[in-house]
C-alpha positions, 0 to 999 in steps of 0.5 A: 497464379490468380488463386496464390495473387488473391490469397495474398490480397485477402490475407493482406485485407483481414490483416488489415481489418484486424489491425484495424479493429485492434487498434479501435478497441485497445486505443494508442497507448494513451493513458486513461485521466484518473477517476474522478473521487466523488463519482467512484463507487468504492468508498471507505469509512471515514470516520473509523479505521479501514479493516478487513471486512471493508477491504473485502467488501469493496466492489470495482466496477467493471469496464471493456479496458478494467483490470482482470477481476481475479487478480483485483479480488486477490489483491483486496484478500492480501490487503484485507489481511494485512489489515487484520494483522495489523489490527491483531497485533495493536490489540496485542500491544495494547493489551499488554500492561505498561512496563514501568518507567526507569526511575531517573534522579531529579533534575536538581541534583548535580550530576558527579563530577570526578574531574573536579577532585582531580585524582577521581575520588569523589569529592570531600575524599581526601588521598 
């Protein structure tokens, strides 16, 4: 019957511990402040378009509550691609020539008026 009472006690104690380390290390579920912008370590050009090769070259620090390196890595190749798509497809449109403008009428020209000669003729049409 003593071994079964300090069983318990001890299951109870390293239970205990074990909440209480948890609770130390992953904190009470409070939001972390955001990073302050001029103390980052990321930065991205500013004078030219962000491409692909800048995505994939950005480095994230690393901290005992970060996110999972592997899965930040594989978001920044999604994003660095995207960026080259987008990059691929405006050389594309750029490159294609200008399609011609539709020729429009010039604005002192009267518009036609069918309603004016009252049976739809053009006007100085006689019926």
């Amino acid at each position: 019957m003593l071994s079964a009472v300090v069983f318990v006690v001890t299951v109870l104690l390293v239970g205990g511990l074990l909440f209480l380390v948890g609770s130390l290390l992953l904190g009470r579920g409070e939001t972390q402040p955001p990073a302050d912008l001029d103390r980052s370590p990321v930065e991205l050009p500013a004078d030219r378009p962000v491409t692909g090769d800048d995505v994939r070259a950005l480095r994230i620090s690393v901290t005992a509550r970060g996110y999972r390196m592997t899965e930040v890595d594989w978001l920044l190749e999604q994003l660095a691609e995207t960026i080259e798509d987008r990059d691929r497809q405006l050389a594309e449109l750029r490159a294609r020539p200008a399609a011609p403008q539709p020729r429009t009428t010039s604005d002192d020209t009267p518009p036609h008026d069918t309603a004016a000669s009252g049976n739809g003729a053009p006007p100085g049409a006689h019926a």
